[in-house]
N, C-alpha and C positions, 0 to 999 in steps of 0.2 A: 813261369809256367803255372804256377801255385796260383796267379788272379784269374787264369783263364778259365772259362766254362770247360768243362770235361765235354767230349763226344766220343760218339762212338767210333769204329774204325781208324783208330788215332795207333792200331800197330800194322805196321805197312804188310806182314809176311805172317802167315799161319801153319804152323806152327809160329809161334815168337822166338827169336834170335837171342834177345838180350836175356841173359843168365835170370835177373831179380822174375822180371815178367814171365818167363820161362816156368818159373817155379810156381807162381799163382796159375798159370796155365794148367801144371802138373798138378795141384790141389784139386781141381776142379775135374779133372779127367781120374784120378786117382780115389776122391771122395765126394764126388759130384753127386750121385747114385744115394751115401749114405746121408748129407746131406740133406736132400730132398725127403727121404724117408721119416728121418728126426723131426724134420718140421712139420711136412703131413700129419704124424703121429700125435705130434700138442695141437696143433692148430688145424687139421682138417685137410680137403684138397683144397689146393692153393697154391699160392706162388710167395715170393718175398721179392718187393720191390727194389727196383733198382733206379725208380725218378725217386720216392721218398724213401731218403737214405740216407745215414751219416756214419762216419767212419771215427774211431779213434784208435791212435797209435801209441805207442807208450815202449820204452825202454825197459827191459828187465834184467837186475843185474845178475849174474851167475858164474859161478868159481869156474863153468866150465866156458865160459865165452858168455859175453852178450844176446840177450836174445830179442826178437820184435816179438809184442804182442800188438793184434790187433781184435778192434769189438766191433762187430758191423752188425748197425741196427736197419732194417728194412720195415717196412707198414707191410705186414701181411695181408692177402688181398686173394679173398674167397674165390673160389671158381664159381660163374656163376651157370646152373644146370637148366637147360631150355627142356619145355616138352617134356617136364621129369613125370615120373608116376607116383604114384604113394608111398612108395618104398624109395625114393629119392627127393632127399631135400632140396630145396629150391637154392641154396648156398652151402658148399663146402664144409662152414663151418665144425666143428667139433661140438658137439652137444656138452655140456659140461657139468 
């Protein structure tokens, strides 16, 4: 399953069933909100990509159990403003 292309729609039932994906489910519905805020806040309005994206996972050891981390890097990708006025910039970006 590791060589195959990812798609979407690839969980049959919404909510998700399976415990692991259940909980990345819960992540997102839980801190989805802050999330999206945090990133707005550095980077502007915008999104964070889900075609350019890569993931790492890593093991962390801990007296009180095992833990995952993981680091997901997305291409942040400006909203772009039609029809803005002068008091709107024409990209998302955050002025820095």
């Amino acid at each position: 399953m590791l060589n195959e292309p990812p798609y979407r729609g690839s969980i049959p039932s919404m909510p998700p069933t399976d415990p692991l994906i259940y909980r990345f489910y819960e992540l997102v519905m839980v801190y989805g909100t802050t999330f999206k805020e945090l990133i707005q806040e550095e980077f502007g309005d915008g999104i964070m990509s889900a075609i350019d994206f890569n993931m790492d996972m890593a093991r962390e050891a801990d007296n009180k159990g095992d833990r995952v981390k993981l680091t997901m890097s997305g291409k942040f990708l400006p909203y772009k403003y039609y029809g803005n006025d002068d008091d709107t910039p024409e990209y998302g970006l955050k002025e820095t």
